[in-house]
C-alpha positions as CSV (number, residue, x, y, z in Angstrom):
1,X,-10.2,38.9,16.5
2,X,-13.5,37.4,14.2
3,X,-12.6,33.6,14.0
4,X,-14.3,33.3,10.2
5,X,-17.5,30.6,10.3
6,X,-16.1,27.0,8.7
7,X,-16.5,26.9,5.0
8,X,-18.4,23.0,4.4
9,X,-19.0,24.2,0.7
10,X,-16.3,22.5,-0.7
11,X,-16.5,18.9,-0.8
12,X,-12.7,18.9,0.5
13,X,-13.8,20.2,4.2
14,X,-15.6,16.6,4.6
15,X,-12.3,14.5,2.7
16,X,-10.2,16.1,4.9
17,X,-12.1,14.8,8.4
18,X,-10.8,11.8,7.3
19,X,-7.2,11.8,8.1
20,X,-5.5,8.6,7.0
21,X,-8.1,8.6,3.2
22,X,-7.0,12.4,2.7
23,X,-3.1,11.3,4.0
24,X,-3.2,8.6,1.2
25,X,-2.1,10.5,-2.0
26,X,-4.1,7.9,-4.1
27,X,-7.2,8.8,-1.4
28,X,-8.1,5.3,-1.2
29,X,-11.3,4.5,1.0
30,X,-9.5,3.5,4.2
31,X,-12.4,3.7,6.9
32,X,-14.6,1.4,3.9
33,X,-12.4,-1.5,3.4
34,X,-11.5,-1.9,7.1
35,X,-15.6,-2.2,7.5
36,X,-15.7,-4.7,4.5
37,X,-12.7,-6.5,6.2
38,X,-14.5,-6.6,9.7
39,X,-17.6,-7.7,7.4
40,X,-15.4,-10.6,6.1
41,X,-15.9,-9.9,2.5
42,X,-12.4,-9.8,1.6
43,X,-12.9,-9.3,-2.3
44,X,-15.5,-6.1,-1.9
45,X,-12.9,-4.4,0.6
46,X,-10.5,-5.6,-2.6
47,X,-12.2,-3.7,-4.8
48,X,-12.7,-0.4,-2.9
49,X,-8.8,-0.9,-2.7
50,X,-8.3,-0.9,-6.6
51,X,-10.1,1.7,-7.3
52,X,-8.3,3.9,-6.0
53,X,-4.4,2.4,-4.9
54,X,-4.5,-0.2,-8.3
55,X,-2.2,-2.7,-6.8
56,X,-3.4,-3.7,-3.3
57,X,-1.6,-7.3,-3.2
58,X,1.6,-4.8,-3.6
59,X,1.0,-2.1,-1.7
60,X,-0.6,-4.0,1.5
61,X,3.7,-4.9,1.4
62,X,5.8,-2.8,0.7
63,X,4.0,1.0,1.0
64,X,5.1,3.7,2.7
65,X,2.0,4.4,4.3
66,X,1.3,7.7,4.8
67,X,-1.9,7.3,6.1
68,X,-0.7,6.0,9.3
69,X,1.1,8.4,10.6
70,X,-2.5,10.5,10.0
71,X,-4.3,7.6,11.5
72,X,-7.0,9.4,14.3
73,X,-5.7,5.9,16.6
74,X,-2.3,7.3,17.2
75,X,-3.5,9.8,19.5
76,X,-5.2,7.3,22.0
77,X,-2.7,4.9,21.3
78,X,1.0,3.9,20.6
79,X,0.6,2.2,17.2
80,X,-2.1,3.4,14.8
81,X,-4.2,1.0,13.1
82,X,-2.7,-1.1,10.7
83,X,-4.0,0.1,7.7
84,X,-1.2,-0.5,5.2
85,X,-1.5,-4.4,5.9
86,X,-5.0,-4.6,6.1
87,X,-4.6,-4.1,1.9
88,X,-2.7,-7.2,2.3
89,X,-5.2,-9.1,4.1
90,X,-8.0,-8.1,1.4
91,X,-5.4,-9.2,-1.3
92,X,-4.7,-12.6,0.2
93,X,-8.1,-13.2,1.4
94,X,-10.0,-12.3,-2.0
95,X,-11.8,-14.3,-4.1
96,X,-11.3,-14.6,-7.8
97,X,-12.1,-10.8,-9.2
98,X,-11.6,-11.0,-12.6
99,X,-15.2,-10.5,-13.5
100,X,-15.4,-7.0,-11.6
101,X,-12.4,-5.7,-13.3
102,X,-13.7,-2.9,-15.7
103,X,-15.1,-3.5,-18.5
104,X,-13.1,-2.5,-21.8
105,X,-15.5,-1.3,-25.0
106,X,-15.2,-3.7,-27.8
107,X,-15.6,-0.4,-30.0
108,X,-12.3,1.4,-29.5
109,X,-12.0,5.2,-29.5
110,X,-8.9,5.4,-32.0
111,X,-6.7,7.0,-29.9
112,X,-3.5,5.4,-29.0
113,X,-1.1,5.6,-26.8
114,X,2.6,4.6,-25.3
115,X,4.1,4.5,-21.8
116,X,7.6,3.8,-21.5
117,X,8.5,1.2,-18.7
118,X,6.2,-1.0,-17.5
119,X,6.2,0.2,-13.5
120,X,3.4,1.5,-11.3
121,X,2.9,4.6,-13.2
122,X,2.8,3.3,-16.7
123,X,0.3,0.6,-15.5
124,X,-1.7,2.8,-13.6
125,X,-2.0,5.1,-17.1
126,X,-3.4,2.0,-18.8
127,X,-5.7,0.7,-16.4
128,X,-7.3,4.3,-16.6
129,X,-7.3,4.9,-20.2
130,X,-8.0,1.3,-21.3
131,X,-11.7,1.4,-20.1
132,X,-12.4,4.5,-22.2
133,X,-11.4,2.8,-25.5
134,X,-8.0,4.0,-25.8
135,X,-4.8,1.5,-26.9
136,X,-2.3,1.4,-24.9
137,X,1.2,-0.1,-25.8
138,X,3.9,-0.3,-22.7
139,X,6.9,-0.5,-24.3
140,X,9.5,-2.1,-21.1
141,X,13.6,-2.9,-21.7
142,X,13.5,-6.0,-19.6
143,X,11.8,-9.5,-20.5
144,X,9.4,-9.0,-17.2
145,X,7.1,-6.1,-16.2
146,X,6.7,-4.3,-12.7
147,X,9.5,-1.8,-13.1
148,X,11.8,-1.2,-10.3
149,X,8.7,-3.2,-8.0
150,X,10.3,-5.9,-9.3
151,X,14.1,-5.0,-9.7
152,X,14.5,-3.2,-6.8
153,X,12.4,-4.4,-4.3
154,X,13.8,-8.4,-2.9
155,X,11.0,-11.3,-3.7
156,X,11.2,-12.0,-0.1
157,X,9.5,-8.8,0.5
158,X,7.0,-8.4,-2.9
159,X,6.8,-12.0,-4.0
160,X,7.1,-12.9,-7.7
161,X,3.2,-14.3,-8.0
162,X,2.0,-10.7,-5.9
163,X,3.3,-9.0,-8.8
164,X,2.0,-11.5,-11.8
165,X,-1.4,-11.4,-10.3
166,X,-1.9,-7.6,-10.2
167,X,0.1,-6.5,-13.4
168,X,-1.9,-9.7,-15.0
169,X,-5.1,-7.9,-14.3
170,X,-4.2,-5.0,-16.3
171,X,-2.7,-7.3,-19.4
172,X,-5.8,-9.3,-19.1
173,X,-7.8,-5.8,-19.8
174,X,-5.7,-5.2,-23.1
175,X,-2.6,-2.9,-22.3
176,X,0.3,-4.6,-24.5
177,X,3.4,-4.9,-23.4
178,X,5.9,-4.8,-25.7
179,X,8.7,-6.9,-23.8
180,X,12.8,-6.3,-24.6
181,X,11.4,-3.0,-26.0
182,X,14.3,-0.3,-24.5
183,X,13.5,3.5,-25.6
184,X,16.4,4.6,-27.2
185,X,15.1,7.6,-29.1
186,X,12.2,9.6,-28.1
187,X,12.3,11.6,-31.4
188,X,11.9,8.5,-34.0
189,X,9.3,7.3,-31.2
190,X,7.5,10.6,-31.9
191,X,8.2,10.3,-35.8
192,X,7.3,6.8,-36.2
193,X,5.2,5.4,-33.0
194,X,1.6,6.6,-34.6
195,X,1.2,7.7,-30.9
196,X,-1.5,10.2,-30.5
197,X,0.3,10.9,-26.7
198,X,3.0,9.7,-24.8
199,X,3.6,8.6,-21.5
200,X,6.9,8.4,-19.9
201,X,6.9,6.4,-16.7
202,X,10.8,5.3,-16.4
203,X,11.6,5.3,-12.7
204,X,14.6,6.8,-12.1
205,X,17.1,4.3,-12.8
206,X,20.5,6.1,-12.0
207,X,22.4,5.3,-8.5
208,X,24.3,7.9,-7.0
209,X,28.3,7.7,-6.9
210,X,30.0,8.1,-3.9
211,X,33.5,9.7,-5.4
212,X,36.7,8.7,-2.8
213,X,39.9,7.6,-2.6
214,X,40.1,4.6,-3.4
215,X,36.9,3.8,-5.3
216,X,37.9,3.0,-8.7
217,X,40.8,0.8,-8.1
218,X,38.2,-1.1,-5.9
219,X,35.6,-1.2,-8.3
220,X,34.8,-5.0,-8.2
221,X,34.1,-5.1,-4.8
222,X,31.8,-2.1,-4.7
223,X,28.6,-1.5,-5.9
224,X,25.4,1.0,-6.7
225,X,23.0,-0.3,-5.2
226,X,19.6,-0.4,-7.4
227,X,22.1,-1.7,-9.5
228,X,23.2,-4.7,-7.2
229,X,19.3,-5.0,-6.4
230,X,18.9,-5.2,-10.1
231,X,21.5,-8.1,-10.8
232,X,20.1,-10.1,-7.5
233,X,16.4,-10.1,-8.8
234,X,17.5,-11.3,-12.3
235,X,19.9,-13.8,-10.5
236,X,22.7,-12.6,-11.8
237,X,24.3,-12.6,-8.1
238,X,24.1,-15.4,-6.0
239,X,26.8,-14.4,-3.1
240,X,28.7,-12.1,-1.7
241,X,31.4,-11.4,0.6
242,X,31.4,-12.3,4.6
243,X,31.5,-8.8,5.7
244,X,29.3,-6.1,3.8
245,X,28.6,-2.7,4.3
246,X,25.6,-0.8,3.1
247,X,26.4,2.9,2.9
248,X,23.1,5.1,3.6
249,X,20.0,4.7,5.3
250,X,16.9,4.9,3.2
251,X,14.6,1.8,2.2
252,X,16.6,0.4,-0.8
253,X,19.6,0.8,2.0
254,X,17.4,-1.4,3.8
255,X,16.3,-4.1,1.2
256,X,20.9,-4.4,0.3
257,X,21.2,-5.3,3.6
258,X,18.4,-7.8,4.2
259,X,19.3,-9.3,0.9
260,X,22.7,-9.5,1.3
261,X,22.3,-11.9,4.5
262,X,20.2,-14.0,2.1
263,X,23.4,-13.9,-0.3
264,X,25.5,-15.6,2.8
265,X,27.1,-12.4,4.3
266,X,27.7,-13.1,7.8
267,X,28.4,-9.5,9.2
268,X,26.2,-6.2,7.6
269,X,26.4,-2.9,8.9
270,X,24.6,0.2,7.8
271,X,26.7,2.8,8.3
272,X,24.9,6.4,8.4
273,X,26.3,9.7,8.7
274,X,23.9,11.2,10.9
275,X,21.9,10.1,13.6
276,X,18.7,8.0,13.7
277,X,16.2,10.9,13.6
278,X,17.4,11.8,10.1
279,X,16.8,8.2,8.5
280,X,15.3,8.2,5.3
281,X,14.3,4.6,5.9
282,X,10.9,3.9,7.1
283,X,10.9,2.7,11.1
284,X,9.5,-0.6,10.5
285,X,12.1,-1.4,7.6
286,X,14.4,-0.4,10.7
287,X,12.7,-2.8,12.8
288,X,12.8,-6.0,10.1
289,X,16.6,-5.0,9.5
290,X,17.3,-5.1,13.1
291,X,15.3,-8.1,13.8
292,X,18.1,-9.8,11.7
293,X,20.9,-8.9,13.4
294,X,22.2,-6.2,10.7
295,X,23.9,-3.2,12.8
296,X,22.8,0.2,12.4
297,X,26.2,2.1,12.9
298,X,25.4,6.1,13.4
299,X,27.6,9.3,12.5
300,X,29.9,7.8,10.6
301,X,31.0,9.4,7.8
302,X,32.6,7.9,4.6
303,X,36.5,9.2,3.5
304,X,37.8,6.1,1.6
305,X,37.9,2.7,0.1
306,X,40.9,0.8,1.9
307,X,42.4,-1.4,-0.4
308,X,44.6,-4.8,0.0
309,X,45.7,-6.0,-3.6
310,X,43.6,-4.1,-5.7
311,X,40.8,-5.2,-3.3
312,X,38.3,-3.7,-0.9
313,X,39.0,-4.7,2.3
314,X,37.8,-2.0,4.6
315,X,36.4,1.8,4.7
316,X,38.0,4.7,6.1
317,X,35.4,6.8,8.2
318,X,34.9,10.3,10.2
319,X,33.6,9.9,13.1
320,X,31.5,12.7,13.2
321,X,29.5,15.0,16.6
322,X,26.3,17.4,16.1
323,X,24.7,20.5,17.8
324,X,21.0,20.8,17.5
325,X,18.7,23.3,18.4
326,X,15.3,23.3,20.3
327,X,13.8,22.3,17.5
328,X,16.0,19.2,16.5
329,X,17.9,20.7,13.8
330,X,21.7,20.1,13.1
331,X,23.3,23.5,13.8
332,X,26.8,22.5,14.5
333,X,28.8,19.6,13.2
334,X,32.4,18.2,13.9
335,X,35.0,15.0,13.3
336,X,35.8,13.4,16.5
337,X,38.2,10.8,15.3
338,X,38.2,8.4,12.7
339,X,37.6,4.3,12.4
340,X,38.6,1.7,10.2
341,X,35.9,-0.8,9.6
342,X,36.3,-3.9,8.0
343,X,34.4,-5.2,4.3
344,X,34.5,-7.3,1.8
345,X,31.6,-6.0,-0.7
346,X,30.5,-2.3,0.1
347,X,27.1,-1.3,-1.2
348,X,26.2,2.3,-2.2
349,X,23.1,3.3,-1.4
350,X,22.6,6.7,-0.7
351,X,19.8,7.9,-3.5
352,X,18.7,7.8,-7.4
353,X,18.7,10.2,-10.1
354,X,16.7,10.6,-13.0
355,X,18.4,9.6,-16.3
356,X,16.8,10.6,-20.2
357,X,19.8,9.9,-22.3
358,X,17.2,8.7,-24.9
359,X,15.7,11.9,-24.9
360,X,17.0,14.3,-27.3
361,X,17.3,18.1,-26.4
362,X,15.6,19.2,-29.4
363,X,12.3,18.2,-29.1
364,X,10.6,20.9,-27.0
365,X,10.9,18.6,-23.7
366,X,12.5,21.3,-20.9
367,X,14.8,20.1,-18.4
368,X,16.1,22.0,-15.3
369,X,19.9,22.2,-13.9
370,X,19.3,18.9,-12.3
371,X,18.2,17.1,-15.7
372,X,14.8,16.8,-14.0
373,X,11.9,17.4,-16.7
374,X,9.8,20.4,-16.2
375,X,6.4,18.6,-15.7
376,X,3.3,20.5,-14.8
377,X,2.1,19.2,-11.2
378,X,-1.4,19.0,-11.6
379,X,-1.8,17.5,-15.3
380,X,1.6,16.1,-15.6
381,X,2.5,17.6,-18.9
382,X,6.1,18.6,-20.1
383,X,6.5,21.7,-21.8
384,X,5.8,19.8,-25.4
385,X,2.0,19.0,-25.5
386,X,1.4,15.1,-25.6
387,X,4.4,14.0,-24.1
388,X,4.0,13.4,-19.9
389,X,6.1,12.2,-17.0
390,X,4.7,10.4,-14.2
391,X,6.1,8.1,-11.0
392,X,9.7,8.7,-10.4
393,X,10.7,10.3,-13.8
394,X,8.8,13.3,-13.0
395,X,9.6,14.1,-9.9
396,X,12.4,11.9,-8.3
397,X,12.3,8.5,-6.4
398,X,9.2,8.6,-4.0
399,X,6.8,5.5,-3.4
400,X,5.0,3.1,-5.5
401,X,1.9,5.0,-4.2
402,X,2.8,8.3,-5.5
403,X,3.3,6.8,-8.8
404,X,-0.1,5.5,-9.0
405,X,-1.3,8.9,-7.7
406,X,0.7,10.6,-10.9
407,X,-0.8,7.9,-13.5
408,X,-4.3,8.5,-12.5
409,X,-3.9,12.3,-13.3
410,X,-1.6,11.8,-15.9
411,X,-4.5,9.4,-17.6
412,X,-7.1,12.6,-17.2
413,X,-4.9,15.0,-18.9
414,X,-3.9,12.5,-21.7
415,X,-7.4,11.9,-22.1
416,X,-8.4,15.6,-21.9
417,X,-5.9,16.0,-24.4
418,X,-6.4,13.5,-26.8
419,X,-10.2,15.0,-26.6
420,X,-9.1,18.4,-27.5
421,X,-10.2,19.9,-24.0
422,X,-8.1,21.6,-22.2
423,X,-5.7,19.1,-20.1
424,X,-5.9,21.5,-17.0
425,X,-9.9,20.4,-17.0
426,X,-10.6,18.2,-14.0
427,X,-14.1,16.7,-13.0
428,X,-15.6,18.7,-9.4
429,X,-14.7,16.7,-6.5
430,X,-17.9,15.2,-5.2
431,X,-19.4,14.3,-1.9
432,X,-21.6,11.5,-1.1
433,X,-21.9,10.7,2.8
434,X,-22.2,7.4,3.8
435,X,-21.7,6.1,7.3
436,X,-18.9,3.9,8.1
437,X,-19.9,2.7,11.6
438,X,-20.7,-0.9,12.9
439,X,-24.0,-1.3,13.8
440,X,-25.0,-2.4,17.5
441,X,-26.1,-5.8,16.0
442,X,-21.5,-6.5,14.5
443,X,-20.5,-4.7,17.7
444,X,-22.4,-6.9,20.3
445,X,-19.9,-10.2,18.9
446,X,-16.7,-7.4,18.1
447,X,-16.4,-5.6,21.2
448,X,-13.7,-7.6,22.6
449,X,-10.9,-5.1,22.2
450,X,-7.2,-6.6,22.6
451,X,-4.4,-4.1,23.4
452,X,-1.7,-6.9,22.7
453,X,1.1,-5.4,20.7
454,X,0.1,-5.7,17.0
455,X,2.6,-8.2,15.1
């Protein structure tokens, strides 16, 4: 068998030697900004950042860093390098970079456009498009913007003034946001808006329902939980029962229970139907939720709502035993018993949905079985010309990275559109080769290497 020479014509061969910048779906400049750090100059590793990622300051937080697991380190090591908070420590290290934001033409091109909600997709649209002379208007139903980065994800984690600061730098370069401004019809929007396209950058803002006995007479006491999220960030909570539990194991599962000690509970438990290797929740939101005492309780299976006077008091569970195979898959699965575990407030956590009520079926804007949109991958557009979907409303809840990803291509096929080129047009990718090694000169006062567990 010929093993066929390496192709190194296509620019891609080089991006992809670089595991944890090609890992990153925004491809931000990881090896660059970790020099610039190292260099000390906080604000240029800053801006390589936001060039790329948009919201460093938020990311360098709360991201679900995919370039780690890529990171080159973690075959040497245990822990790859700690790229994700490295953003964090460019953020909160920075000087003042309002002056190397980009600049906005005083002469506008005379296209405008709108971007419904005012979350990391919507805002990345404008920061794109408002360098080229477009308007943008943001139209967003609450009285703050940020989207679910700020409804859904606790202060303690993605603090109020993170958020101002980096969604301030996109106001100050003209997008308007049109505040207690909620979308209820995309066809008079269409009709009436004077919007040459339009960008819909929702979220998906729908919890899951967890259908048992037992759930609606205990309604009070049990909750969705973006929705719970929701009425703790606008402080529209301020307790909650002694005894909580949190039902499912992804990230926003994480973030109920965390704030829900916060709220005064004094006993949480995660309860999750199959075993820890099947957690949706990143490891180190694991590791913070541990850290504070909340228990992890695995293959337990919800049945019902146990009520005492038309109250929650506990939940009804399977107890539930799996087969896998030599390759870690589930192949068998049985109830081994059941257990009654006690609760005051129960949370519901266990995914999101999509929801377009406000968008009429009419309009040439396909939706499949699911009541997903049928959005183009690559340029984002629906199957009406001019309207696109980006972030979560396109393709279901993911991270606040992959909706920065979907606005920057979304912003090239609005802007390809608007031009009246085709929207499928994308620049070549390029190749410029830089090194990104430390001279002998930084390593001679940097070569002290400490293997200390990272913190």
């Amino acid at each position: 068998m010929t093993v066929p020479p390496t192709d190194t014509s296509h620019p891609d061969y080089f991006h992809r030697v670089v595991d944890c910048q090609w890992a990153c779906p925004a491809h931000t400049d990881v090896p660059e900004y970790i020099r610039l750090i190292a260099l000390g100059q906080f604000s240029d590793a800053y801006i390589v950042n936001r060039e790329s990622n948009v919201f460093p300051g938020i990311l360098g937080r709360v991201c679900d860093r995919p370039c780690e697991p890529a990171c080159r380190r973690g075959r040497v090591e245990d822990k790859p390098v700690a790229i994700c908070r490295l953003k964090r420590v460019a953020a909160d290290h920075k000087d003042d970079i309002s002056s190397r934001l980009p600049v906005i033409p005083a002469q506008k091109n005379g296209r405008k456009v709108a971007c419904i909600g005012a979350g990391p997709a919507s805002l990345t649209v404008a920061n794109d498009l408002l360098p080229l002379g477009y308007d943008v208007v943001i139209f967003e139903q609450w009285d703050k913007p940020g989207g679910l980065m700020r409804t859904n994800i606790p202060a303690f984690r993605l603090p109020e003034t993170v958020l101002a600061e980096e969604i301030g730098y996109i106001e100050q370069m003209g997008a308007q946001i049109r505040y207690n401004s909620r979308i209820d019809s995309m066809r008079k929007l269409l009709a009436t808006g004077g919007f040459d396209a339009v960008f819909v950058g929702s979220g998906a803002p729908k919890g899951k329902e967890l259908k048992l006995p037992g759930r609606t007479e205990g309604g009070a006491n049990i909750h969705i939980g973006i929705n719970w999220l929701e009425s703790v960030a606008f402080k529209h909570l301020d307790k909650i029962g002694d005894k909580v539990l949190i039902i499912g194991v992804g990230n926003t599962a994480m973030d109920c229970c965390r704030s829900s000690l916060r709220l005064g509970a004094s006993e949480v438990k995660v309860m999750a139907r199959k075993p820890r290797q099947f957690f949706k929740a990143s490891e180190w939101e694991l590791e913070d939720a541990e850290s504070e005492n909340v228990d992890i309780v695995v293959n337990h299976s919800p049945k019902a709502f146990v009520l005492e006077h038309a109250k929650t008091k506990s939940m009804l569970f399977e107890q539930m035993e799996y087969d896998f195979d030599a390759r870690g898959r589930i192949t068998a699965e049985r109830v081994t018993g059941e257990a009654f575990i006690a609760a005051d407030d129960v949370i519901l956590a266990i995914g999101q949905e999509n929801a377009f009520p406000w968008i009429e079926n009419d309009l040439g804007i396909e939706f499949d079985q699911w009541h997903v949109p049928v959005v183009d991958v690559t340029t984002h557009q629906s199957t009406r010309p001019g309207v696109f979907f980006g972030g979560d409303a396109a393709f279901g809840p993911k991270n606040i990275i992959w909706a920065v990803e979907h606005g920057h291509q979304a912003a090239i096929s609005i802007h390809n559109f608007c031009m009246d080129q085709p929207v499928t047009n994308r620049l070549p990718p390029t190749l410029n080769l830089s090194s990104r090694k430390m001279g002998l000169h930084e390593w001679s006062y940097k070569n002290d290497y400490n293997p200390v567990e990272r913190r």
